[in-house]
C-alpha positions as protocol buffer text, in pm:
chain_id: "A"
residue {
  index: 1
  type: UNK
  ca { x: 0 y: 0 z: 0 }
}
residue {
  index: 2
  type: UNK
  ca { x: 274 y: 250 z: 46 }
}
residue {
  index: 3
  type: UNK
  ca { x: 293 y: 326 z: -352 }
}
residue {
  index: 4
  type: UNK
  ca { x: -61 y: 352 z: -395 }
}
residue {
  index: 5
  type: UNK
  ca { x: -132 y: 749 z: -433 }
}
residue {
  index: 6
  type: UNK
  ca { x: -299 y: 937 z: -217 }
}
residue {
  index: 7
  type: UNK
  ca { x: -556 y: 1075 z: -537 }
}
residue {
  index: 8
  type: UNK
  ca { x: -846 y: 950 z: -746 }
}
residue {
  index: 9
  type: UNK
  ca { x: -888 y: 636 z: -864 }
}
residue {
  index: 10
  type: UNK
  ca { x: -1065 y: 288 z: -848 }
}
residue {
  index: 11
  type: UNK
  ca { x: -916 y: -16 z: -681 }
}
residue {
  index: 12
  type: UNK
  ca { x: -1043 y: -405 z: -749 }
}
residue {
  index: 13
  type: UNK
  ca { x: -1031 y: -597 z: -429 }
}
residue {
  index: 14
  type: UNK
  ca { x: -982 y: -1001 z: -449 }
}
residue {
  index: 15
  type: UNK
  ca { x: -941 y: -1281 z: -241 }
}
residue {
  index: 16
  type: UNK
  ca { x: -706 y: -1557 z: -176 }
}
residue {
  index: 17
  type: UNK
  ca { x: -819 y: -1721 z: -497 }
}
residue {
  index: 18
  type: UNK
  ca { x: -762 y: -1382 z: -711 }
}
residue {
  index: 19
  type: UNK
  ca { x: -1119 y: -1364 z: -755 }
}
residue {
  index: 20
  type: UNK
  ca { x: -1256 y: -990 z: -747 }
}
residue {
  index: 21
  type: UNK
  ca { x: -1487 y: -924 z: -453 }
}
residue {
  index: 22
  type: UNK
  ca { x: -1533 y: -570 z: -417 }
}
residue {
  index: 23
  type: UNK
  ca { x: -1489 y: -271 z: -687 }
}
residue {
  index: 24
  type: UNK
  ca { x: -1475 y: 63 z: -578 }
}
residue {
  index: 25
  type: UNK
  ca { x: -1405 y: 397 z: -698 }
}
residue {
  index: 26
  type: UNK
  ca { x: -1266 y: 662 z: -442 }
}
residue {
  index: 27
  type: UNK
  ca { x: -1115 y: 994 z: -360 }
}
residue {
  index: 28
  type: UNK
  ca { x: -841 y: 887 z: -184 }
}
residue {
  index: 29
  type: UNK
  ca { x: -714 y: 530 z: -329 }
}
residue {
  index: 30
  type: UNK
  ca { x: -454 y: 521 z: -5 }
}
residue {
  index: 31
  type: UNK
  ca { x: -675 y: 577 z: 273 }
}
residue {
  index: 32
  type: UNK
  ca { x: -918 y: 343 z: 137 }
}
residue {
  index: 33
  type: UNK
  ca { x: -671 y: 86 z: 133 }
}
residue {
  index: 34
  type: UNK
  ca { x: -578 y: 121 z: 417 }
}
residue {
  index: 35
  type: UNK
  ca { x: -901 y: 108 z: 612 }
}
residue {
  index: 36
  type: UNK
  ca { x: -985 y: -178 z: 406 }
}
residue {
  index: 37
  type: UNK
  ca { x: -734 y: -390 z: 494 }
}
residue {
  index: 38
  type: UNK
  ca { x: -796 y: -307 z: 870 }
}
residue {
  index: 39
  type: UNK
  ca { x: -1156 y: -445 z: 826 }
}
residue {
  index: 40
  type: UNK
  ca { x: -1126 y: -702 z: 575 }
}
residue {
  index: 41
  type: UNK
  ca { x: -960 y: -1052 z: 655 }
}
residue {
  index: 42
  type: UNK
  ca { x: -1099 y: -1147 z: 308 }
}
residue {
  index: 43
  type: UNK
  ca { x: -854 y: -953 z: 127 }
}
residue {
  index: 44
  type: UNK
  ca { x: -520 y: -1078 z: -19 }
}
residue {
  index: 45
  type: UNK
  ca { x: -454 y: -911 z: -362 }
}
residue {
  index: 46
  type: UNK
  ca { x: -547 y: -575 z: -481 }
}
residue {
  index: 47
  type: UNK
  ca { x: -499 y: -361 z: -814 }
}
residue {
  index: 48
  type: UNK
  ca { x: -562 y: 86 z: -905 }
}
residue {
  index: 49
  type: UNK
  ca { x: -534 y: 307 z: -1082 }
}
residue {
  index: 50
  type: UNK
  ca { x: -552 y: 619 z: -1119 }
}
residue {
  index: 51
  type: UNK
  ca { x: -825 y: 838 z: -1300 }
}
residue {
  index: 52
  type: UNK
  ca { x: -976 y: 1161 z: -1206 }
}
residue {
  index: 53
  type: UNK
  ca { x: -1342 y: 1041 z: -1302 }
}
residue {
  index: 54
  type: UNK
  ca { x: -1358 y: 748 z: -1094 }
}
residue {
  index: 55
  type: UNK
  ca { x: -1724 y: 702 z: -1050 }
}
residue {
  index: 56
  type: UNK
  ca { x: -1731 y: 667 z: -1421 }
}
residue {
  index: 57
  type: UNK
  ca { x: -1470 y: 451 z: -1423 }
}
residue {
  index: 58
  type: UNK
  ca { x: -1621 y: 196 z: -1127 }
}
residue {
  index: 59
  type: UNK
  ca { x: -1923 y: 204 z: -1272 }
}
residue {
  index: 60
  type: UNK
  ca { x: -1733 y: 95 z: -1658 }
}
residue {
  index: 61
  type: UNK
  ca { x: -1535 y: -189 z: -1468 }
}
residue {
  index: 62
  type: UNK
  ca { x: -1866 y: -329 z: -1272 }
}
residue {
  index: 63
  type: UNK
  ca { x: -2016 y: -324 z: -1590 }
}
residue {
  index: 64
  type: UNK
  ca { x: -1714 y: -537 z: -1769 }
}
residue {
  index: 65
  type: UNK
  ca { x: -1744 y: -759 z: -1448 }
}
residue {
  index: 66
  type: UNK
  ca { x: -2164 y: -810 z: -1495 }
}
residue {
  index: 67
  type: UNK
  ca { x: -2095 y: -914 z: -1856 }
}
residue {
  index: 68
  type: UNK
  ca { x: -1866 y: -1179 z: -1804 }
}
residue {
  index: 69
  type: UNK
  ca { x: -1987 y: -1286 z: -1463 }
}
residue {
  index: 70
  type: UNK
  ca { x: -2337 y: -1214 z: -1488 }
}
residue {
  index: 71
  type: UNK
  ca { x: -2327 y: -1108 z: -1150 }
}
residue {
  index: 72
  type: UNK
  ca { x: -2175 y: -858 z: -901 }
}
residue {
  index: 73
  type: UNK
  ca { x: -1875 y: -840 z: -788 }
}
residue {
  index: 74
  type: UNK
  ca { x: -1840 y: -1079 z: -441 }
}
residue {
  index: 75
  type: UNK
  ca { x: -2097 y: -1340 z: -574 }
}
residue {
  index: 76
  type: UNK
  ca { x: -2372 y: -1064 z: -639 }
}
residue {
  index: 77
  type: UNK
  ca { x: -2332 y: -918 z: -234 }
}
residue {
  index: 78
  type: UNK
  ca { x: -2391 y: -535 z: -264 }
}
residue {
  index: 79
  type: UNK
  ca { x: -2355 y: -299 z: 51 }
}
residue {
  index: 80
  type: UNK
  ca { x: -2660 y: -161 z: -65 }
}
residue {
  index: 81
  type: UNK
  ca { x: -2907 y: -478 z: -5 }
}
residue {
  index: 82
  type: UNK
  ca { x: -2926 y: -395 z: 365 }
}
residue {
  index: 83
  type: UNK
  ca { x: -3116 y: -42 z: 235 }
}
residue {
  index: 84
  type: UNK
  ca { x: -3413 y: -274 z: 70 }
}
């Protein structure tokens, strides 16, 4: 985590099988991180980049994910079920 800049940018989360669990785009790639892997003992490998529009950029690479996995990322879990 200590080269991952402290900017814009989307991150892929995966787990001990390099299988993507989580995608998220963020302000602050390095504090994310960071917080993450605090919380998360599900977490083993993770890839960024950069990119100023990062919400349109998560929202491109969930979209690539859907297609070929026909599901969401993390076997279709989604922070946002607990709101319905």
């Amino acid at each position: 985590i200590q080269i991952v800049p402290e900017s814009e940018g989307v991150y892929q989360l995966r787990d001990a099988h390099k299988q993507i669990f989580s995608i998220k785009g963020v302000i602050n790639m390095k504090e994310s991180l960071l917080e993450v892997f605090e919380e998360n003992d599900k977490l083993a490998w993770f890839e960024y980049e950069e990119d100023q529009f990062y919400s349109k950029r998560e929202s491109e690479l969930i979209q690539q994910y859907l297609q070929v996995h026909g599901e969401m990322p993390g076997g279709g879990e989604d922070e946002l079920d607990d709101l319905f």
